[in-house]
C-alpha positions as CSV (number, residue, x, y, z in Angstrom):
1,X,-8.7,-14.9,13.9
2,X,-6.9,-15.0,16.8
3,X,-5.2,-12.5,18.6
4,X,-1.6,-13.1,17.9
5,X,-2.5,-13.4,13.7
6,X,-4.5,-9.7,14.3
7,X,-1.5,-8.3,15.8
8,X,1.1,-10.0,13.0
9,X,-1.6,-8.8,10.5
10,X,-1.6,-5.0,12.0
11,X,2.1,-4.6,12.1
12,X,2.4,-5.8,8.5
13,X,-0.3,-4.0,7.3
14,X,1.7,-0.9,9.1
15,X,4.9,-1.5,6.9
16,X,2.9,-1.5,3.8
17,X,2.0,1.6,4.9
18,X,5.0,3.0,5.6
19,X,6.5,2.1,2.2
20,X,3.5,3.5,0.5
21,X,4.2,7.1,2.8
22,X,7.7,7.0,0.7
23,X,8.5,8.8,-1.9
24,X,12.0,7.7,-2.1
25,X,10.4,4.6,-3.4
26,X,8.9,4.0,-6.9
27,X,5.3,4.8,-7.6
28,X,4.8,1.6,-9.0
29,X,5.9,-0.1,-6.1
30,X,4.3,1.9,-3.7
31,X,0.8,1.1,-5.4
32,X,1.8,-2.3,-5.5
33,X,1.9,-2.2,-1.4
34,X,-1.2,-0.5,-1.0
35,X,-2.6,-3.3,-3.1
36,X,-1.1,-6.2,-0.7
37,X,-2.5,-4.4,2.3
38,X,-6.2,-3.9,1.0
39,X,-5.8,-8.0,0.0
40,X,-4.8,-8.7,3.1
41,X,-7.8,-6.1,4.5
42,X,-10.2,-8.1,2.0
43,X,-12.3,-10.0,4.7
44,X,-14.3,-11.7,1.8
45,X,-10.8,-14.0,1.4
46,X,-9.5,-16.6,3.5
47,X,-6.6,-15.5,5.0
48,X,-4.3,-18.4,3.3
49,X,-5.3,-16.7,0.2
50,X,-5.2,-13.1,0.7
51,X,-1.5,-14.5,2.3
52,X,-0.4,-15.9,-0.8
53,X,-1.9,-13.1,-3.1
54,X,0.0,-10.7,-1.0
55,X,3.4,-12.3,-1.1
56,X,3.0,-12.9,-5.1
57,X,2.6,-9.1,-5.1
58,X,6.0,-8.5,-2.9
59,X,7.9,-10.9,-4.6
60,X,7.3,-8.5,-7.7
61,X,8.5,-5.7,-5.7
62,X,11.6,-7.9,-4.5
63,X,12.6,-8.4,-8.0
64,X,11.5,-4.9,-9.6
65,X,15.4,-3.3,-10.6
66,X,14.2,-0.2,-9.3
67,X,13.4,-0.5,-5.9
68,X,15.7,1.1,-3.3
69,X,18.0,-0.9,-1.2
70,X,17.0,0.6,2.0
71,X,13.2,-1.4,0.9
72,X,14.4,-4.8,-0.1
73,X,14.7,-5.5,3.5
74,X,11.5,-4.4,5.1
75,X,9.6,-6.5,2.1
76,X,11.4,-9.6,3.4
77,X,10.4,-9.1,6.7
78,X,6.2,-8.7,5.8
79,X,7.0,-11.5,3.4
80,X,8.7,-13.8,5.8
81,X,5.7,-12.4,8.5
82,X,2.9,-13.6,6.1
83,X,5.1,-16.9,5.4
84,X,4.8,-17.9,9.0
85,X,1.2,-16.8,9.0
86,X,0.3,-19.3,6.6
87,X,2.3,-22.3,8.1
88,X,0.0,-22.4,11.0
């Protein structure tokens, strides 16, 4: 992995962590981002795949009814992260 895709993977890995640390968001959801990062953590995966696991799992979050606006947009951003990730 190079050194631009470690950084990319750190700051997303930080987001998911940051909507995990909020309680203002749904405990279903915020399990659901601790899940994407330990995929994307998961070193036993190729990145393409722990990529595409991980955005399955955000789209879910994207659509859940429950989740608070001030969220939707962050989720975008790992999502659109991970998206340009796996075009290389």
């Amino acid at each position: 992995m190079d050194a631009e895709t470690d950084t990319r993977l750190k700051q997303i890995c930080f987001q998911l962590e940051e909507i995990n640390k909020d309680s203002s968001i749904p405990r279903n959801i915020r399990r659901m981002a601790k899940e994407s990062k330990d995929l994307l953590l998961d070193d036993k995966k190729q990145l393409d795949v722990r990529s595409a696991m991980a955005i399955s799992n955000l789209d879910k979050m994207v659509n859940d009814p429950n989740i608070p606006l001030h969220a939707r947009p962050q989720l975008y951003w790992i999502m659109s992260q991970l998206e340009l990730k796996e075009s290389k």
